[in-house]
TORKOLMI-422533 format. One record per residue (C-alpha): x, y negated, z. Coordinates in steps of 0.25 Angstrom, whole numbers, plus 5000, padded with zeros to 4 digits. Layout:
TORKOLMI-422533
<<X,Y,Z>> ...
***
This chain:
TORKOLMI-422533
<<5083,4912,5044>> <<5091,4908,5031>> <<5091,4916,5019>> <<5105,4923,5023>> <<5099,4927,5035>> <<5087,4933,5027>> <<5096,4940,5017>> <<5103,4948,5028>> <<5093,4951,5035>> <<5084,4955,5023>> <<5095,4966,5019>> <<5096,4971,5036>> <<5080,4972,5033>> <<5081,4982,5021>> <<5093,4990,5026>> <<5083,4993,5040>> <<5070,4995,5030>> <<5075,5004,5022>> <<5082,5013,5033>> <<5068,5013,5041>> <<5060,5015,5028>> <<5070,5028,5023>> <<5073,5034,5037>> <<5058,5033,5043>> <<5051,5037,5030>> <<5061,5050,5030>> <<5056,5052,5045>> <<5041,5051,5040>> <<5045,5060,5026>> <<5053,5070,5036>> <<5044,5071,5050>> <<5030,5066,5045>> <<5030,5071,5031>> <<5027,5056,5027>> <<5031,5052,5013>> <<5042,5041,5015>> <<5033,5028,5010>> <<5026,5030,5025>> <<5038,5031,5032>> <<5042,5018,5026>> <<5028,5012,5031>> <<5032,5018,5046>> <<5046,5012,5043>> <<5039,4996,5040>> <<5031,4999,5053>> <<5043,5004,5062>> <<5052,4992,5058>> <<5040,4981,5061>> <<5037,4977,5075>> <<5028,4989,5081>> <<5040,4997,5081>> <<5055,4991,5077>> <<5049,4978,5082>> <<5043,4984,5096>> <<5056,4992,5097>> <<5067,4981,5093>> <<5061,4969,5092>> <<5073,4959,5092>> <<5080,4969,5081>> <<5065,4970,5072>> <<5066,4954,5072>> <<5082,4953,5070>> <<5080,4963,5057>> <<5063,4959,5052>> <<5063,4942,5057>> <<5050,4936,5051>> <<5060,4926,5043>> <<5061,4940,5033>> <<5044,4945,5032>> <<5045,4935,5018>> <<5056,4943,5012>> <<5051,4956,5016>> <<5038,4954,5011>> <<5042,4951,4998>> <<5051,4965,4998>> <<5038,4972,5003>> <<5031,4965,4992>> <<5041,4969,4981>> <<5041,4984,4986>> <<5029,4989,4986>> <<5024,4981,4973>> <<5036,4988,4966>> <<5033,5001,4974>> <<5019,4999,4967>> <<5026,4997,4954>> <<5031,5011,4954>> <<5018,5017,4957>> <<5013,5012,4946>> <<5023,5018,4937>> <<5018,5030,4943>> <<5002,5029,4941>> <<4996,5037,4931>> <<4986,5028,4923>> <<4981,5040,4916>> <<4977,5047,4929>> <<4970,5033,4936>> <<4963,5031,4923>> <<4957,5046,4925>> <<4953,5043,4942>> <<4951,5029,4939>> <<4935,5032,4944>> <<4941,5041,4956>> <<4951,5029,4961>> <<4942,5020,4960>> <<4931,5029,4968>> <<4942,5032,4979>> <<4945,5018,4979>> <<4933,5012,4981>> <<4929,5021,4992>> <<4942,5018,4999>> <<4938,5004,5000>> <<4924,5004,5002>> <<4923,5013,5014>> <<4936,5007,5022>> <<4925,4994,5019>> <<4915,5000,5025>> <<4923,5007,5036>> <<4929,4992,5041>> <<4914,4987,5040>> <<4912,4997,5051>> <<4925,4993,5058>> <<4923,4978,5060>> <<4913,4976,5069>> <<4922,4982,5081>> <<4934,4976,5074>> <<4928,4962,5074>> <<4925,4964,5089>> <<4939,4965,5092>> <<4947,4954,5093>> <<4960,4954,5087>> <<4958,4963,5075>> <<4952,4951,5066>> <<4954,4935,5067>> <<4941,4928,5072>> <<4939,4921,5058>> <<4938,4934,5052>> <<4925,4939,5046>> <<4918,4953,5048>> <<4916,4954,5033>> <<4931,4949,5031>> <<4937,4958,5042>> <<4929,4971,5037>> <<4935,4968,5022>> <<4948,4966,5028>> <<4948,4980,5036>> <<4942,4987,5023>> <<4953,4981,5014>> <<4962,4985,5026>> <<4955,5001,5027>> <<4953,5004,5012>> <<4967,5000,5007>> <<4978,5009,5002>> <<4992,5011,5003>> <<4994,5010,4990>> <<5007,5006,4992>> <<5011,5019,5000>> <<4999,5026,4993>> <<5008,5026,4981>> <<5020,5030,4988>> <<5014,5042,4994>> <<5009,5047,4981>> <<5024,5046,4974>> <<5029,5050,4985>> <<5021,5065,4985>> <<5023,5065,4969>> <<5007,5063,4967>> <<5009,5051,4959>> <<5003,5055,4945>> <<4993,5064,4950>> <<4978,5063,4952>> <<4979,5061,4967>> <<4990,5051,4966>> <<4983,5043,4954>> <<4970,5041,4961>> <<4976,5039,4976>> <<4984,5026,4969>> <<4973,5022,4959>> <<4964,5021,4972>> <<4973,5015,4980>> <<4978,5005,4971>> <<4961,5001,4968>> <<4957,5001,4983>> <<4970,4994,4987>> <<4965,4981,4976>> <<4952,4981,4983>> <<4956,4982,4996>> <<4967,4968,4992>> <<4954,4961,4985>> <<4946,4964,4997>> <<4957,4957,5005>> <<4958,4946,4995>> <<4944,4944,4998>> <<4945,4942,5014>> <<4956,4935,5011>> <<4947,4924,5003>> <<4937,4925,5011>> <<4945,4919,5026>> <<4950,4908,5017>> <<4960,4912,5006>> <<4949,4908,4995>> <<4941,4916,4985>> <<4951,4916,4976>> <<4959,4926,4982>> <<4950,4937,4982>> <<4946,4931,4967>> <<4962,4930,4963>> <<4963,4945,4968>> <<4952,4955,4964>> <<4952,4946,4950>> <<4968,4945,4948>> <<4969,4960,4954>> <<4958,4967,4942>> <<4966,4957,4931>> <<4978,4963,4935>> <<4974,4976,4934>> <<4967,4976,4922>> <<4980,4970,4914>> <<4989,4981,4920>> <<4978,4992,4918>> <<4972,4987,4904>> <<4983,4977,4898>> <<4998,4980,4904>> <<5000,4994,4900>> <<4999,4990,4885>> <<5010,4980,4887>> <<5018,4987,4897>> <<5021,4999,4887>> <<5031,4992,4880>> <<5041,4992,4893>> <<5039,5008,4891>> <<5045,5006,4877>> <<5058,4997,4881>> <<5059,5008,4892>> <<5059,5019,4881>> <<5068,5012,4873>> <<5077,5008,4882>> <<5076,5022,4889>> <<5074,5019,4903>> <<5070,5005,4910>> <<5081,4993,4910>> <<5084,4983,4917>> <<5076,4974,4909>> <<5065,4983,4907>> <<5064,4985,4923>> <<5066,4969,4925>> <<5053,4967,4915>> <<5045,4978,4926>> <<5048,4972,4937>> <<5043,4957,4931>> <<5031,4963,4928>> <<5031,4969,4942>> <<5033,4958,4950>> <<5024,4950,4941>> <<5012,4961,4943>> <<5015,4961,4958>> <<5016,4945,4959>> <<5002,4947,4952>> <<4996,4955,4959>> <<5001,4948,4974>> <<4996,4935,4971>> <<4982,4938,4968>> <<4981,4944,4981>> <<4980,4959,4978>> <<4997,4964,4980>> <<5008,4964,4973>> <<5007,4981,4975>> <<4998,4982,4964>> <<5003,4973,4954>> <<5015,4982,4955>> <<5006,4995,4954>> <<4996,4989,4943>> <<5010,4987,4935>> <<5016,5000,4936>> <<5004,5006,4934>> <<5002,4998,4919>> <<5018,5003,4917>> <<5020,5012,4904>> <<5024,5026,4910>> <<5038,5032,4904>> <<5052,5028,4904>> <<5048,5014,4908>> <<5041,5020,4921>> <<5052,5031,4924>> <<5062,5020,4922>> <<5055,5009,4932>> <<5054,5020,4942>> <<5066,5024,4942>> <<5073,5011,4945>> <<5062,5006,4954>> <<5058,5016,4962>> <<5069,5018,4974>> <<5072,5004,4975>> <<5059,5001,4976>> <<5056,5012,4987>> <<5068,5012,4994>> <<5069,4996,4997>> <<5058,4989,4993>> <<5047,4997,4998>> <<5049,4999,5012>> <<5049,4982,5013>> <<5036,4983,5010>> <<5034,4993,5023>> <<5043,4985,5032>> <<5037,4971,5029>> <<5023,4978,5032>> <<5031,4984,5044>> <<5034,4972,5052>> <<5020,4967,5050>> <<5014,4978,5057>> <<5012,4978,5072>> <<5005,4990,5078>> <<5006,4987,5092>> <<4996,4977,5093>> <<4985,4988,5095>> <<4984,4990,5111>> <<4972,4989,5115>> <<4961,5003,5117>> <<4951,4993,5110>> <<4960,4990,5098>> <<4966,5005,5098>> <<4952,5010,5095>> <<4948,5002,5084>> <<4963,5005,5078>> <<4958,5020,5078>> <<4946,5017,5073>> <<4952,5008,5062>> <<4960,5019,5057>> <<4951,5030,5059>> <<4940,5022,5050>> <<4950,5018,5040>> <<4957,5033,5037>> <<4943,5038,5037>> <<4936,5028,5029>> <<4948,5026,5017>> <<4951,5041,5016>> <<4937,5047,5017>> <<4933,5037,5008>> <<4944,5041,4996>> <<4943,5055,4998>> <<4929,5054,4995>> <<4929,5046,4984>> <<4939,5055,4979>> <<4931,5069,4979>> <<4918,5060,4974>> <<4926,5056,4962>> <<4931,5070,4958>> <<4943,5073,4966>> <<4946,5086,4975>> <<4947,5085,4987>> <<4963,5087,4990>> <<4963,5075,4981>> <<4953,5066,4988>> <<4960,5069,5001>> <<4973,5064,4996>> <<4968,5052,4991>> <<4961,5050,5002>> <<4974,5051,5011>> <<4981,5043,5003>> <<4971,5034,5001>> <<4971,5031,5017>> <<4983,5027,5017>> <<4985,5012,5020>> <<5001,5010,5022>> <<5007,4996,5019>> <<4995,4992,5012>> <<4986,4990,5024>> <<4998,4983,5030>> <<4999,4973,5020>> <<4982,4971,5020>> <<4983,4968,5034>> <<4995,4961,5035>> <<4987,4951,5026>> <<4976,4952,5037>> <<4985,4948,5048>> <<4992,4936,5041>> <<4979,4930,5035>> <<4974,4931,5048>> <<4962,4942,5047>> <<4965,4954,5055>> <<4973,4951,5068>> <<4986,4960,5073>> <<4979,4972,5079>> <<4970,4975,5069>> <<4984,4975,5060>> <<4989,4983,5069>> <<4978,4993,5067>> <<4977,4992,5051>> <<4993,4994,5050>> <<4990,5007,5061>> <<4982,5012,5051>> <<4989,5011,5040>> <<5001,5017,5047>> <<4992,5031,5049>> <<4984,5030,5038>> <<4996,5030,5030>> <<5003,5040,5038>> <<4990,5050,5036>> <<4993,5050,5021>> <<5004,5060,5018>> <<5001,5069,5028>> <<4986,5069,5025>> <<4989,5069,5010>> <<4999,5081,5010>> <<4987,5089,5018>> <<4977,5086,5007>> <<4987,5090,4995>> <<4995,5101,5002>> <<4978,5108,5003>> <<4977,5102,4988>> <<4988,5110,4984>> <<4987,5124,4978>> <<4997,5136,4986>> <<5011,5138,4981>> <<5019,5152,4981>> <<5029,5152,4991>> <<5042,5151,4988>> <<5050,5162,4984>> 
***
C-alpha cells in the first residue's frame, strides 16, 4: 500500500471512528446511563473483528487493513498520553498530599490481593492448554495475571471522574492517586515478566529505577521551574501559541520519557500536568486542548485497542467456566480489597464503595497489559479473549455501581417547587 493509499484511507478511518465513538457513546449516555468514555471503549470493540469484523468482514478489512495498526497506534499513543495531560491539570496536589497514606493503603491492597487471587487461579489455568504458552512459568504466568487483575483504568478512571464533576474532591483525588500508584506497580511487575522470558534485567531495572527518578523530578524538582510558564501566562493573559508550543515540548518529551523505559507514555503525561502551576496557564491549556484532544484523538486509542480484541475465541463449557471464574475472582478480589483498605484508612463508607467501584474498573488499560501478553508470546488468544471480557464488564459495572454508592451518600433534597 503506498503512502497515498495510506493517507486516504487514514482520513476514511477517523470519519467512521468518530461517528462510532459519538453516536454509540450517546446510546450508552441515553439507554444505559453510561458516561460517554465507556461507549467509546463499546465503540473500539464494535468496529474490531468480534463484531464489525464478524458481521462485514470484507468492509472491516477494506476500511482497518493491518497495512494501518503502525499509524493508528501512534494516534492511540498520542491521545491518551495528552488525555492524561489534562488530568493532570486537574489533580489537586494539596489534597494527594493530605490522602497520600490512604492512596498508597488502597493502592497496595488493590495489588497485593489480585496477586494472591491469580496465585489461586494458576494451577487450573496452567491445566488448560491454550491460555498460556508452554515456555511459560507458573511464577511468571501468576505475575502476569496479578498485573492483568490489579490494574486500573486509569485512563478511563480519569474520564469517569471529569466526567461526574468529582475531580477536585476527596473521592476523585484519592480514586486517581490510587490508580495512578497501583497502575506503576502493576507496569514494573510486567517489566519484570518481561526480563525474566528473555528481554534481560535491564528492563525491569530501566523501569522501576527510571519510573521513581521520574517521579521524584516532577513531584520535588519541576513545579519550582514550571512556575515561570504561570508568569508569561499571567502576562500575556492567556496561553499563546508560543506558550502552548513550549507545553506540548515538554509533553511529548515527558511522554517519550516515560515509554521508553518501559512504564507508558500515560503517565509521563499525567506526572506533567500534575507538576503544572494551577491558573491562567492551566485554564488556558485546557481550554485549547481539551475538545481536540477528546473528540479526535481519544477515541484512537479505543479503536486501535478495538481491532485487537477478539471475544469469540471462548467456546468451549471448559473455557466458559474459568472465564466466569476469572471475572468473578478479579471483581471480588480488586474491589473488596480497595474498599477495605479504604475504611481502615479512615474513610466512610459511601466513599470507600466508590473507590472501590472505580477502582475495579480495568477499561483499555488491561487491553493494553494483554496485548503485550499476546504479542510477547505469554498468554495465548483465549485467555485474551477472557481478560478483554473482563475488562469490558468490569468497566461497565463502574458507573452504574458508583452512582448507587453516592446517590445513598447523598443527603435528601427538597422537592421542587
Amino acid at each position: 500500500m503506498t503512502i497515498a493509499q495510506l493517507s486516504s484511507i487514514f482520513f476514511l478511518q477517523m470519519a467512521v471512528i468518530i461517528i462510532a465513538c459519538r453516536v454509540v457513546g450517546w446510546l450508552a449516555h441515553r439507554y444505559l446511563g453510561q458516561p460517554q468514555v465507556v461507549g467509546e471503549m463499546i465503540a473500539g470493540v464494535v468496529l474490531g473483528p468480534s463484531i464489525f469484523g464478524a458481521i462485514a468482514p470484507q468492509m472491516q478489512a477494506m476500511i482497518f487493513p493491518v497495512e494501518t495498526k503502525p499509524i493508528l497506534y501512534v494516534g492511540a499513543q498520542l491521545g491518551v498520553g495528552l488525555y492524561m495531560f489534562i488530568v493532570g491539570l486537574e489533580f489537586d496536589r494539596r489534597e494527594f498530599r493530605a490522602s497520600a497514606r490512604s492512596a498508597a493503603a488502597v493502592s497496595m491492597a488493590g495489588m497485593l490481593v489480585p496477586f494472591l487471587a491469580a496465585a489461586l487461579l494458576i494451577p487450573m489455568m496452567m491445566g488448560t492448554p491454550g491460555l498460556f504458552t508452554p515456555h511459560v512459568s507458573s511464577w511468571q504466568a501468576t505475575l502476569f495475571l496479578g498485573s492483568a487483575i490489579a490494574i486500573t483504568a486509569f485512563p478511563m478512571l480519569a474520564r469517569i471522574i471529569h466526567e461526574r464533576g468529582i475531580s477536585g474532591t476527596k473521592l476523585g483525588t484519592l480514586s486517581l492517586s490510587a490508580g495512578a500508584i497501583g497502575d506503576a506497580g502493576a507496569w514494573a511487575v510486567i517489566a519484570l515478566v518481561l526480563a525474566s522470558l528473555g528481554a534481560g534485567p535491564m528492563v525491569a531495572v530501566k523501569a522501576v529505577g527510571g519510573g521513581l527518578a521520574f517521579a521524584f523530578v516532577m513531584v520535588a524538582v519541576a513545579p519550582r521551574y514550571l512556575a515561570r510558564l504561570e508568569i508569561i501566562a499571567e502576562r500575556e493573559k492567556g496561553v499563546s501559541s508560543t506558550l502552548l508550543a513550549i507545553c506540548l515540548i515538554l509533553f511529548l518529551l515527558s511522554a517519550y520519557a516515560m515509554d521508553s523505559i518501559g512504564i507508558h507514555a500515560v503517565f509521563g503525561g499525567f506526572l506533567l500536568g500534575s507538576a503544572m502551576p494551577r491558573g491562567a496557564l492551566v485554564k488556558g491549556l485546557r481550554a485549547r486542548l481539551e475538545p481536540f484532544a477528546t473528540v479526535f484523538l481519544l477515541p484512537i486509542f479505543f479503536t486501535y485497542s478495538g481491532l485487537n480484541t477478539q471475544l469469540l475465541v471462548v467456546d468451549t463449557p471448559g473455557l466458559i467456566g474459568i472465564a466466569l471464574a476469572v471475572l468473578l475472582v478479579s471483581i471480588l478480589a480488586k474491589g473488596g480489597a480497595c474498599y477495605i483498605a479504604a475504611r481502615l484508612s479512615g474513610q466512610d463508607h459511601p466513599t470507600a464503595m466508590g473507590i472501590g467501584v472505580l477502582m475495579n474498573a480495568r477499561g483499555l488499560m488491561e487491553l493494553i497489559i494483554i496485548n503485550i501478553g499476546l504479542e510477547r508470546g505469554i498468554i495465548g488468544a483465549p485467555l485474551f479473549a477472557m481478560l478483554a471480557l473482563m475488562a469490558i464488564v468490569s468497566t461497565l459495572m463502574a458507573s452504574p455501581l458508583f452512582e448507587l454508592t453516592q446517590r445513598k451518600k447523598a443527603p435528601p433534597t427538597m422537592p421542587k417547587q
